[in-house]
Structures are given as C-alpha cells and as structure tokens.
Backbone as a printed PyTorch tensor [residue, N CA C, xyz], in Angstrom:
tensor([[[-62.8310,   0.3570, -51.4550],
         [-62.3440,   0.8550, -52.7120],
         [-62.4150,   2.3590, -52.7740]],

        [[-61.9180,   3.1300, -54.1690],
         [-62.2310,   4.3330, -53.6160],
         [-63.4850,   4.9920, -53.7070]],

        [[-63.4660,   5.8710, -52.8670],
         [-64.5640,   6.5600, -53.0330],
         [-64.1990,   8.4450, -52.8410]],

        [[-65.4290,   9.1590, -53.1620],
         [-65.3290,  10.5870, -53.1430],
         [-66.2490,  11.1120, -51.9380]],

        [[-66.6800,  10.4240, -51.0100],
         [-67.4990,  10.8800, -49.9370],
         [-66.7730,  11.2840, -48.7530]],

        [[-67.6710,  12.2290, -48.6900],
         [-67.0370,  13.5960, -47.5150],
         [-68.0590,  13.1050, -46.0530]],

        [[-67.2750,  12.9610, -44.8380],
         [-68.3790,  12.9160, -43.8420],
         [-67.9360,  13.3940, -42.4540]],

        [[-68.3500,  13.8820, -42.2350],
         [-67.9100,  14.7510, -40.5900],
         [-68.8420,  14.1520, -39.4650]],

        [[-68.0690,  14.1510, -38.0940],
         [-68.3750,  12.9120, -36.9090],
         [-68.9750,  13.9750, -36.4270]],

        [[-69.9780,  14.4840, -36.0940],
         [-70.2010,  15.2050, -34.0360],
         [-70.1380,  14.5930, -33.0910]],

        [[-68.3470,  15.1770, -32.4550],
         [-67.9900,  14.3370, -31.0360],
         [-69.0460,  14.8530, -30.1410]],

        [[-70.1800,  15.8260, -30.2130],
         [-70.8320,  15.7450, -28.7220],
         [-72.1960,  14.5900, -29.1860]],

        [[-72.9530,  14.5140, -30.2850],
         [-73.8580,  14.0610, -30.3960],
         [-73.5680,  12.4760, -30.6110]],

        [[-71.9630,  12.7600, -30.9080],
         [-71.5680,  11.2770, -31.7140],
         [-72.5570,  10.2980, -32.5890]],

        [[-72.1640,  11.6130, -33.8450],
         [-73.2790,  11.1900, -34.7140],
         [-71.9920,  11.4080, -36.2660]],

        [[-72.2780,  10.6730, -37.0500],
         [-72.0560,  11.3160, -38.6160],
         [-72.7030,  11.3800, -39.4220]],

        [[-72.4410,  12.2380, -40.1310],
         [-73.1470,  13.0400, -41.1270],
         [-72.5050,  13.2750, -42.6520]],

        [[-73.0590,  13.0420, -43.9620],
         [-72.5240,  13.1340, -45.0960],
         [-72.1230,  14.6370, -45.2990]],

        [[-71.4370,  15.3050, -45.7210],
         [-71.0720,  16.1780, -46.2010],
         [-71.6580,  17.0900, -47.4150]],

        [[-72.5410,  18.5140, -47.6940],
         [-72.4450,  18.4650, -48.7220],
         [-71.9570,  20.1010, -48.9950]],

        [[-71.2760,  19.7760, -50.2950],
         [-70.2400,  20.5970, -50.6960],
         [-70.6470,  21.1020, -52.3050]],

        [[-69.6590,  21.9650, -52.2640],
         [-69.8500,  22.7620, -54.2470],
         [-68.2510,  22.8360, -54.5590]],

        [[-68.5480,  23.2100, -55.8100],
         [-66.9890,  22.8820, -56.7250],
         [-67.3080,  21.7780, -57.3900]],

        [[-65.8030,  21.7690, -57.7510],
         [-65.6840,  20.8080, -58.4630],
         [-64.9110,  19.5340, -57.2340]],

        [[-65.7640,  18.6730, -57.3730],
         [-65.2170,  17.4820, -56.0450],
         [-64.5820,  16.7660, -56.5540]],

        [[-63.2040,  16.3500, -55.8650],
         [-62.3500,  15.6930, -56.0400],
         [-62.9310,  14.0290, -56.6580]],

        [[-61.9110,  13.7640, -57.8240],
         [-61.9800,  12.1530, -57.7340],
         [-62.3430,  11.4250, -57.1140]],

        [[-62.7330,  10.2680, -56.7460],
         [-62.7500,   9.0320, -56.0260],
         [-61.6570,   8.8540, -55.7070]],

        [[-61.0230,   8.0110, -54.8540],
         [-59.8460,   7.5630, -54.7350],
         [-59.8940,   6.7670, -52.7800]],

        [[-58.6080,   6.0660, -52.8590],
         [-58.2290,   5.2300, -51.3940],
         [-56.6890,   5.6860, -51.2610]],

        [[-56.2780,   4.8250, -50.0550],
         [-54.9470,   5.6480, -49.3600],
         [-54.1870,   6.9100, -50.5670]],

        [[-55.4130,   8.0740, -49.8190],
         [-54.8370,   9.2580, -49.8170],
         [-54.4480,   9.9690, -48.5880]],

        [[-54.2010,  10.5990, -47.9550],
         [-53.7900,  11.2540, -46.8540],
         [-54.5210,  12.4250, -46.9860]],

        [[-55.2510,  13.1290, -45.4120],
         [-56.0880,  14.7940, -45.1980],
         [-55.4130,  15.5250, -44.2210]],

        [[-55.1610,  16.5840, -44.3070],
         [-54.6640,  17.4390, -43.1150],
         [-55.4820,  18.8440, -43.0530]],

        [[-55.7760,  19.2300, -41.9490],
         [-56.5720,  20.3130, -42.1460],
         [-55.6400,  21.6020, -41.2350]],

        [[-55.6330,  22.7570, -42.0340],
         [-54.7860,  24.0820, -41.5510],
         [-55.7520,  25.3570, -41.3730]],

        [[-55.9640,  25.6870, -40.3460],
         [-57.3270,  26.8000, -40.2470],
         [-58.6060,  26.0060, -40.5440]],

        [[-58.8710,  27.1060, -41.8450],
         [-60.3690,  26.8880, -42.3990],
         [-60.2040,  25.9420, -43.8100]],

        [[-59.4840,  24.9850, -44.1680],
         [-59.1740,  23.9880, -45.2040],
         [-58.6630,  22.7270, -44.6180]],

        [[-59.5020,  21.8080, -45.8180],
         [-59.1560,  20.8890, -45.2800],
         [-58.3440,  20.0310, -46.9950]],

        [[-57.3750,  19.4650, -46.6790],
         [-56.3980,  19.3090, -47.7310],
         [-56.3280,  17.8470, -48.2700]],

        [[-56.8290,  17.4380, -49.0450],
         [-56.8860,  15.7080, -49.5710],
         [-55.7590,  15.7600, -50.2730]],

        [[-54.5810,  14.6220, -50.1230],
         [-53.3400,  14.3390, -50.7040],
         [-53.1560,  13.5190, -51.4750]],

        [[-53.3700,  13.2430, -52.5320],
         [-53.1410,  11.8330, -53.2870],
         [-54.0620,  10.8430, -53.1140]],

        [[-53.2800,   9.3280, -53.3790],
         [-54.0910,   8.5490, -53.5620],
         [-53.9500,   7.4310, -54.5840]],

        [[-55.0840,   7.0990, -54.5090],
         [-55.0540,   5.5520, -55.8670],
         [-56.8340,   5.7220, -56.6520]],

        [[-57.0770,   6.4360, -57.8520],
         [-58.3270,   5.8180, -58.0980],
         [-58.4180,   4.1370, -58.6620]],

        [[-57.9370,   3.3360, -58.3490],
         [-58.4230,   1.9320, -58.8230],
         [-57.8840,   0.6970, -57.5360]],

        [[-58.6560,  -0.2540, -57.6040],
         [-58.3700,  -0.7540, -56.6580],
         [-57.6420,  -1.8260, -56.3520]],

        [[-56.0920,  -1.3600, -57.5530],
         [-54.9420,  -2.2750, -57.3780],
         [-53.9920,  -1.4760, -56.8750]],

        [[-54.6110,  -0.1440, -56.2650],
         [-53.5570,   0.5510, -55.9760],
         [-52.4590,   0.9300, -56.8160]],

        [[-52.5420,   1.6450, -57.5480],
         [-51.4920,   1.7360, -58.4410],
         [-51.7730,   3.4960, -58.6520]],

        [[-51.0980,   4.2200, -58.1590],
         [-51.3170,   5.6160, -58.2780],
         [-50.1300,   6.2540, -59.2350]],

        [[-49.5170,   5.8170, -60.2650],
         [-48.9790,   6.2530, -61.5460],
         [-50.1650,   6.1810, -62.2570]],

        [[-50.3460,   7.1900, -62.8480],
         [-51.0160,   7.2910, -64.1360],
         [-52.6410,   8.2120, -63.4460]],

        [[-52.5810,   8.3220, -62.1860],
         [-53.8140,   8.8360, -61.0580],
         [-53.2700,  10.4330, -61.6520]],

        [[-53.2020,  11.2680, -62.4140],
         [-52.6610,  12.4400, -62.8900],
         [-53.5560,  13.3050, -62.0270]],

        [[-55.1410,  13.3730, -61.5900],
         [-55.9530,  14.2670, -61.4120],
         [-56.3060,  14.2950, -59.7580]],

        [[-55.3610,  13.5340, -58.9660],
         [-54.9100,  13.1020, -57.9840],
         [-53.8620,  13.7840, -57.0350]],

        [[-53.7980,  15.2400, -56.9950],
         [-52.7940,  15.4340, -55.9850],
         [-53.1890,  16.1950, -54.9120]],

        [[-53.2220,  17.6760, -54.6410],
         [-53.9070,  18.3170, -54.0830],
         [-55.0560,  18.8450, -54.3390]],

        [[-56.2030,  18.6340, -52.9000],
         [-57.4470,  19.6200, -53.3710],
         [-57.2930,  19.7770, -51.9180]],

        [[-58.3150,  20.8190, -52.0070],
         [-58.4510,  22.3740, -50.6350],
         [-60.0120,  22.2410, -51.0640]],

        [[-60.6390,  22.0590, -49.1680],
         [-62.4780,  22.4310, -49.1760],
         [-61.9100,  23.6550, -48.3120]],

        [[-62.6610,  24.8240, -48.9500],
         [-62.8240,  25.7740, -47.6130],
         [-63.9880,  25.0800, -46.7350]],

        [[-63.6270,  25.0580, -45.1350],
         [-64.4250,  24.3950, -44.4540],
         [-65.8720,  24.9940, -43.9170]],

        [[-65.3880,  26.6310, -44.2710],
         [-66.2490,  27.5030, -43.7880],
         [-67.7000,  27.4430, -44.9160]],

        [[-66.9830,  27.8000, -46.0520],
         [-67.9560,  27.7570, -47.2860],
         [-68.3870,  25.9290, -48.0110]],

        [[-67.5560,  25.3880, -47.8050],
         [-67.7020,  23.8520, -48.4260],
         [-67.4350,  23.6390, -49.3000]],

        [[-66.8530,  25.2180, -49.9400],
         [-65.9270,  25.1980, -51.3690],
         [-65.1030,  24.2550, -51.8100]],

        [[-64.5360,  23.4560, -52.5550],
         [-63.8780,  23.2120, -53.0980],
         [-62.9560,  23.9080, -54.0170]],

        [[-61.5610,  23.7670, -54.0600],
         [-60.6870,  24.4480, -55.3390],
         [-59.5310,  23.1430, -55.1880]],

        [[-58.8060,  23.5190, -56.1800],
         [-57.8240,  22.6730, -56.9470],
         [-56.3200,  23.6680, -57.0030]],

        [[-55.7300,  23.5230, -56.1590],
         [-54.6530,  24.2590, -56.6920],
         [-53.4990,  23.8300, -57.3850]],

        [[-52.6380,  24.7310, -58.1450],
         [-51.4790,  24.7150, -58.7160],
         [-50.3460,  24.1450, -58.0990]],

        [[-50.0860,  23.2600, -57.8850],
         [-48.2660,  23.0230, -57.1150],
         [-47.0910,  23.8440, -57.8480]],

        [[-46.5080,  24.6290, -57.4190],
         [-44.9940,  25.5800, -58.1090],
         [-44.1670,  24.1530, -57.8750]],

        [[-43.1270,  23.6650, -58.8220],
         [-42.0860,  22.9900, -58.0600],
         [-42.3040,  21.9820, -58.6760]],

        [[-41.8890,  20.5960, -58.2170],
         [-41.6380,  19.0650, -58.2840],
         [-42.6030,  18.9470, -57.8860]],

        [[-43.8550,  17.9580, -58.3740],
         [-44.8060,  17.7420, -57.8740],
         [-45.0370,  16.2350, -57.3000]],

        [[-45.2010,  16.0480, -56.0860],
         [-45.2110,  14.7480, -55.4830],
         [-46.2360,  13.8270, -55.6150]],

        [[-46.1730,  13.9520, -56.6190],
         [-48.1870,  13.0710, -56.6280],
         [-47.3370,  12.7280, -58.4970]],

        [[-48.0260,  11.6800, -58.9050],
         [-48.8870,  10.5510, -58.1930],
         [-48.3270,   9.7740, -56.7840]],

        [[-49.1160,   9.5060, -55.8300],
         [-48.2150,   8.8370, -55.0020],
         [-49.7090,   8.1050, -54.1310]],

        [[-49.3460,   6.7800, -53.5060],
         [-50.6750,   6.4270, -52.5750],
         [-49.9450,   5.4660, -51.2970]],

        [[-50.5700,   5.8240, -49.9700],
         [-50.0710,   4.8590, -49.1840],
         [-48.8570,   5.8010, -48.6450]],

        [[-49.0590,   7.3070, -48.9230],
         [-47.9740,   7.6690, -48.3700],
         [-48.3060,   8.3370, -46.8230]],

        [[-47.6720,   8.9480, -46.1050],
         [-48.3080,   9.6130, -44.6530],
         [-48.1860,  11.0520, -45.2220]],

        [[-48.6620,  11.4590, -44.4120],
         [-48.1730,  13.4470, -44.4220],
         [-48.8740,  13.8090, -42.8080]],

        [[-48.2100,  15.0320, -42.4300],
         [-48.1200,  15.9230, -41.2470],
         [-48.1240,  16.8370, -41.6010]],

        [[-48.6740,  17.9650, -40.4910],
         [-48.4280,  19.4790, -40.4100],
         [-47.1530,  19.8330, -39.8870]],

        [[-46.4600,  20.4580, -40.3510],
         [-45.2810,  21.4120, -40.0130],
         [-45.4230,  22.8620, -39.9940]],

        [[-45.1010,  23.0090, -38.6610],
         [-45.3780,  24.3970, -38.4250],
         [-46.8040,  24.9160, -38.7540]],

        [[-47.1240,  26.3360, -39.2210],
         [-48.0060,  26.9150, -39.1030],
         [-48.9460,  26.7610, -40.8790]],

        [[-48.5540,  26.5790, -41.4380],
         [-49.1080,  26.6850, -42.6230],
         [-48.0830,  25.3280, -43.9630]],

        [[-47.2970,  24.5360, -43.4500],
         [-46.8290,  23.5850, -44.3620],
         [-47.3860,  22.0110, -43.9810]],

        [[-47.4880,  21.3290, -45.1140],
         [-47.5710,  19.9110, -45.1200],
         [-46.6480,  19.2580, -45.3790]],

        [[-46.1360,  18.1120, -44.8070],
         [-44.8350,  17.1960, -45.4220],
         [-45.6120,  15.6950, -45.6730]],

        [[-44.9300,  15.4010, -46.4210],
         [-45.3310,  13.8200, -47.4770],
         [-44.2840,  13.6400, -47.0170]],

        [[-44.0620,  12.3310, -46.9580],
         [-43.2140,  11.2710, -47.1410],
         [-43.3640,   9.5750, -47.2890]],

        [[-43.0480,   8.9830, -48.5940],
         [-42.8210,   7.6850, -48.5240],
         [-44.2580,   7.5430, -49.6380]],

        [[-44.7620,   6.1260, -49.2620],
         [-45.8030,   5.8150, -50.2640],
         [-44.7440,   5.2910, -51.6690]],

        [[-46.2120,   4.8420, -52.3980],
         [-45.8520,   3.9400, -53.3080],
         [-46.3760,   4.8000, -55.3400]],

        [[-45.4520,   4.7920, -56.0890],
         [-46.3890,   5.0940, -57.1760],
         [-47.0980,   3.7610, -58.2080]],

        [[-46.0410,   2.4560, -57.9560],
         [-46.6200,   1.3560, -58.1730],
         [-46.4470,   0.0550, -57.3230]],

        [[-46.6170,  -1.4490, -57.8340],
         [-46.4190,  -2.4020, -56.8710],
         [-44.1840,  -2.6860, -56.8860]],

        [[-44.0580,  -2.0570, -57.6090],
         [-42.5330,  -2.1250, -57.4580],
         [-41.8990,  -0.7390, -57.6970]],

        [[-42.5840,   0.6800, -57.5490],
         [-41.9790,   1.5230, -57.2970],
         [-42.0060,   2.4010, -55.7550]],

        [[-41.6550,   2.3490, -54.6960],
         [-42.2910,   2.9340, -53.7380],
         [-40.9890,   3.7220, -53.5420]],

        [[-41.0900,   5.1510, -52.1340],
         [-40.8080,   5.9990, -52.3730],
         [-40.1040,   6.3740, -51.0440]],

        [[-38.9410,   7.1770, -50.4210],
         [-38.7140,   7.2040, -49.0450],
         [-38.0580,   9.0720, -49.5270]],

        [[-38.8060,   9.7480, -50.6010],
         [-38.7410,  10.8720, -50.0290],
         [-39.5480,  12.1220, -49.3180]],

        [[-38.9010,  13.1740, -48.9870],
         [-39.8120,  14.2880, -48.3970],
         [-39.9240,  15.4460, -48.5730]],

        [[-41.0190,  15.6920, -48.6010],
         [-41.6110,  17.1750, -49.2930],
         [-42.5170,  17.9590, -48.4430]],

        [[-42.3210,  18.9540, -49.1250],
         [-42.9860,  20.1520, -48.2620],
         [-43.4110,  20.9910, -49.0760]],

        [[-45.3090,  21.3340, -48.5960],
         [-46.0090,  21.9360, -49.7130],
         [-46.3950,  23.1190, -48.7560]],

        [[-46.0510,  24.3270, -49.1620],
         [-46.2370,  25.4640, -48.2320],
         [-47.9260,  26.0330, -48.8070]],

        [[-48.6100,  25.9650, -47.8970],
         [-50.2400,  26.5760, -48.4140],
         [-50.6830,  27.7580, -48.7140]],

        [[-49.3290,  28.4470, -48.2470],
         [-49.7670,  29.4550, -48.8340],
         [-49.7500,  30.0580, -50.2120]],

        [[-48.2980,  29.8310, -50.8310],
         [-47.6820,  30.1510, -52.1430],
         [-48.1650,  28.4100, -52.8330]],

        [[-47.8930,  27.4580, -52.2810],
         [-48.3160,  25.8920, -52.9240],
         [-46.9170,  25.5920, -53.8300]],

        [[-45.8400,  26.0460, -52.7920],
         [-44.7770,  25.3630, -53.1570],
         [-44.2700,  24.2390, -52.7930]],

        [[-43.7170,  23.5120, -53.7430],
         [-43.1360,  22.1180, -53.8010],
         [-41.7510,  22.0950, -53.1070]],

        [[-41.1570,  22.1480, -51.7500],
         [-39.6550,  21.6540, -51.4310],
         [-39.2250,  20.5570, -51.2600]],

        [[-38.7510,  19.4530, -52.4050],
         [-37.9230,  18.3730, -51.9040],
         [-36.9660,  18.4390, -51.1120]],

        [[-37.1620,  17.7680, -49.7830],
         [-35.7190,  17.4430, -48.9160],
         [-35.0970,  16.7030, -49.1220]],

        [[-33.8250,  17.2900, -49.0500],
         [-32.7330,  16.3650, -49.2150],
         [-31.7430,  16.1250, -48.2180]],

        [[-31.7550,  14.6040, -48.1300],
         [-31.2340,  13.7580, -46.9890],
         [-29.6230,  13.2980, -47.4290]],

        [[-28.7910,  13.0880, -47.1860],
         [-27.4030,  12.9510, -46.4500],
         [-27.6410,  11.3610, -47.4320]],

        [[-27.2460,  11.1130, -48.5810],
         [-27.0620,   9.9390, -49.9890],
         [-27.2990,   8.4640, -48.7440]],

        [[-26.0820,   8.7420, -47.7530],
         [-25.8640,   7.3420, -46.7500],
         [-26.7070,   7.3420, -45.9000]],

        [[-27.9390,   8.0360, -45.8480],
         [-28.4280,   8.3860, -44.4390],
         [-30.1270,   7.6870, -44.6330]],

        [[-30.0260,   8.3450, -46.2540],
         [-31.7520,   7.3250, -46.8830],
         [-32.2080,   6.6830, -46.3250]],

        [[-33.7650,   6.9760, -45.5410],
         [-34.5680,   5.6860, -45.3750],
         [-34.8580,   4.6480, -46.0760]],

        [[-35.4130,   3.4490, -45.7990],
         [-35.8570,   2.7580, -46.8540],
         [-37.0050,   3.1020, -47.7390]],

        [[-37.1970,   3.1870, -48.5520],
         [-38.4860,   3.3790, -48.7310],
         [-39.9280,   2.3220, -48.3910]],

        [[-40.6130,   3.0530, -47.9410],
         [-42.2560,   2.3800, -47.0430],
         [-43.2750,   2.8690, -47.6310]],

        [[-44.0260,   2.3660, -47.9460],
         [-45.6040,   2.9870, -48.0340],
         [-46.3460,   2.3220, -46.8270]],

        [[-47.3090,   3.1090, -46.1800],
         [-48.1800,   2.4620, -45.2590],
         [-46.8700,   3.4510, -43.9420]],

        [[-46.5890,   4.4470, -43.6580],
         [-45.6900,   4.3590, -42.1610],
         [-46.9940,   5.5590, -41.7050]],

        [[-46.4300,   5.8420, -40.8000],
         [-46.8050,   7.3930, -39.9750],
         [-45.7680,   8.2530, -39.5320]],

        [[-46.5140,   9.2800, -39.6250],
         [-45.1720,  10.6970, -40.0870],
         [-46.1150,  11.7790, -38.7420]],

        [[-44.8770,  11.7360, -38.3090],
         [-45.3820,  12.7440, -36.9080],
         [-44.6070,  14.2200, -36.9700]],

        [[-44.7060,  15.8440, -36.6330],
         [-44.1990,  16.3410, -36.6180],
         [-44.1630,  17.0950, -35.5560]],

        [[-42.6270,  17.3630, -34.8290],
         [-42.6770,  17.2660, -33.5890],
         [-41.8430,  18.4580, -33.1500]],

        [[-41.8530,  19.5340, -33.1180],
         [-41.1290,  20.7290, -33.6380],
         [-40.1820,  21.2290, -34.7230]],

        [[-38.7620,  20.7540, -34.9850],
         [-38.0750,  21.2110, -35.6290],
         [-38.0860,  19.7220, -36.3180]],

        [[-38.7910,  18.5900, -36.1300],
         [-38.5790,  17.2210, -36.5700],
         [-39.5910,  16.4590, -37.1140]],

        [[-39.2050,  16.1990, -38.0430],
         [-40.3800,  14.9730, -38.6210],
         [-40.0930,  13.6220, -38.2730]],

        [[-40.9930,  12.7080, -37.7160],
         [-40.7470,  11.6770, -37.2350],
         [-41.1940,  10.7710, -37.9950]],

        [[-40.9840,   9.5940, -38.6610],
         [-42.0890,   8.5850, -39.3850],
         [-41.6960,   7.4500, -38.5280]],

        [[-42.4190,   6.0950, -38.5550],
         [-42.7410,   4.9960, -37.9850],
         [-43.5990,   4.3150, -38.7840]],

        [[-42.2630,   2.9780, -38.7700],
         [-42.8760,   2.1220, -39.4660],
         [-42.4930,   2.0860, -40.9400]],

        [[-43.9430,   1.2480, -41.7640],
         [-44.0760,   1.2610, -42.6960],
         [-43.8700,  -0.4160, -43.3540]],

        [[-44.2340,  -0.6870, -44.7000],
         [-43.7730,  -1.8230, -45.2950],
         [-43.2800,  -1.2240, -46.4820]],

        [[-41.9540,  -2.6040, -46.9760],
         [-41.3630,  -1.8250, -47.5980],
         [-41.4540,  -2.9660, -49.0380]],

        [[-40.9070,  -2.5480, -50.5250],
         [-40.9410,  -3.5110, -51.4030],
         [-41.5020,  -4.6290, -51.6540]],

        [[-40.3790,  -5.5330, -50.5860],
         [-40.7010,  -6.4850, -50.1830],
         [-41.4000,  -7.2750, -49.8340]],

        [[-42.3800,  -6.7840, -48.9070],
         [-43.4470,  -7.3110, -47.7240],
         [-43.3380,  -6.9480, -46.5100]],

        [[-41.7560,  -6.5040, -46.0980],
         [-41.4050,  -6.8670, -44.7500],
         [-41.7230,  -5.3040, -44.1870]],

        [[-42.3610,  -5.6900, -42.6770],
         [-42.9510,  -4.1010, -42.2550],
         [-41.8040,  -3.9790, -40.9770]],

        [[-41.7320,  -2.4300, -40.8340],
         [-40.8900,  -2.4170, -40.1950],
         [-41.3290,  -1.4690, -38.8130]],

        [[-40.4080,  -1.5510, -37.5730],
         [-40.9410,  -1.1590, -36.4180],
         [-39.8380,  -0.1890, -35.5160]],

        [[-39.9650,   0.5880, -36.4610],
         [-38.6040,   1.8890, -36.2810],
         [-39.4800,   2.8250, -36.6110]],

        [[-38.2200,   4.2200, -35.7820],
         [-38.3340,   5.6230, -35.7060],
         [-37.5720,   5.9170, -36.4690]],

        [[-37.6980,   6.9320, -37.7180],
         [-36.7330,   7.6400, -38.1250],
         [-36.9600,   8.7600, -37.8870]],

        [[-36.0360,   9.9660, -37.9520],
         [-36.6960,  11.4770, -37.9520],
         [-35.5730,  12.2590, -39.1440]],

        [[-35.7500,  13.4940, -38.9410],
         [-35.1640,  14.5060, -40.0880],
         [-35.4220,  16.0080, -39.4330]]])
C-alpha cells in the first residue's frame, strides 16, 4: 500500500538503509514513478489509497530531494499539469528533462499521453502525436529513452488485456 519511506541499497556492502531527510516529505503514496538528474531525486505521482485511484491525489505530483543535503522541496509545474496520474512510466530525456507517459487517473480513465517536465524552469510540454497515430492508452508499460526517441513497452490497457509491443515517438 502506500507508503512515504525513503531507502537507499549499498551495492558494495549490499546493505539497505532507511533514509533520513528534512522538509516537508512527500505524501504516502504507490505506483508513482522516481528519476534521478545530478544531485535530485524526483518522485512522480501516484495513488495515496489503495484502490488506486489517483484523481482527487491533488498533493501528488512532483517532489525534488536534494540528494546532497536530503532536502526536500515541492515545486511549481508552469503549464498543463500531468498529475493526478498513477501506474504511469517516466524516463530521462536528455540532460535535464523527464517524460511521463500513459498511467491511469481512475479504474475507467487511463491515459496514452506525453509530457515533458524540463527541471530546470519545471515546465509542462504536452506532446502531440499525429490524431491516427495514438497509442492505446496503458497504465503499467515501460518508457525507455533512447536518443532522439522515447520508447514504451507494453502496458495493460482498460480492459484487462496487456500488451507486448514497442511503440516509440
């Protein structure tokens, strides 16, 4: 279910260890997505309850630990903001952006678009895909980024039915 615990592995001692941090710490929450860029590490969304249902999760989108300090902050999104959303993937693009794609905001709303949150300014870019070209929408895929391309795989969709494809963009 969800939870708000922070814990870091040591691959030489192969040991883990709880985390402890200042700020203000993020919510509780489950399928959220982390990506880390430099010295931050970036928690994406999510579900606080455990029907999964991330409409109405408002306090749920982005948070930033500085990794150095253990800070916590909360930033502003400029733009369309992609959250609430849970069950979705995200990747690094390039040097300083994150892309979302897909995930669910309820048990009959799920989602097959893509965004891009630049870390530095914490702007919101919806991409826009070619009307005939739309994925299905999936929650649950994996989103790879592979130079000029985002790749996802997979996913289940509405339905139930999971699927065992590449798309890219």
């Amino acid at each position: 279910g969800p939870s708000n615990e922070l814990w870091s592995f040591n691959v030489v001692d192969m040991e883990w260890k709880k985390c402890v941090t200042s700020g203000i710490q993020p919510r509780a929450r489950c399928r959220h997505t982390s990506e880390v860029i430099g010295n931050k590490l970036y928690i994406l969304g999510g579900s606080e309850n455990a029907e999964d249902v991330a409409d109405g999760c408002r306090h749920l989108g982005i948070h930033e630990l500085n990794i150095e300090t253990m800070q916590w902050s909360h930033p502003f999104l400029a733009g369309v903001s992609p959250f609430p959303r849970s069950g979705h993937c995200s990747a690094i693009v390039g040097e300083q952006t994150i892309a979302i794609f897909g995930g669910k905001r309820s048990a009959e709303n799920y989602l097959n678009d893509l965004c891009l949150i630049d870390t530095n300014s914490f702007t919101v870019t919806m991409v826009n895909a070619v009307e005939n070209a739309l994925p299905t929408p999936v929650a649950n895929a994996s989103l790879c980024a592979v130079g000029n391309r985002c790749f996802v795989f997979g996913g289940m969709d509405l339905e139930g039915d999971c699927y065992n494809d590449i798309r890219f963009l």
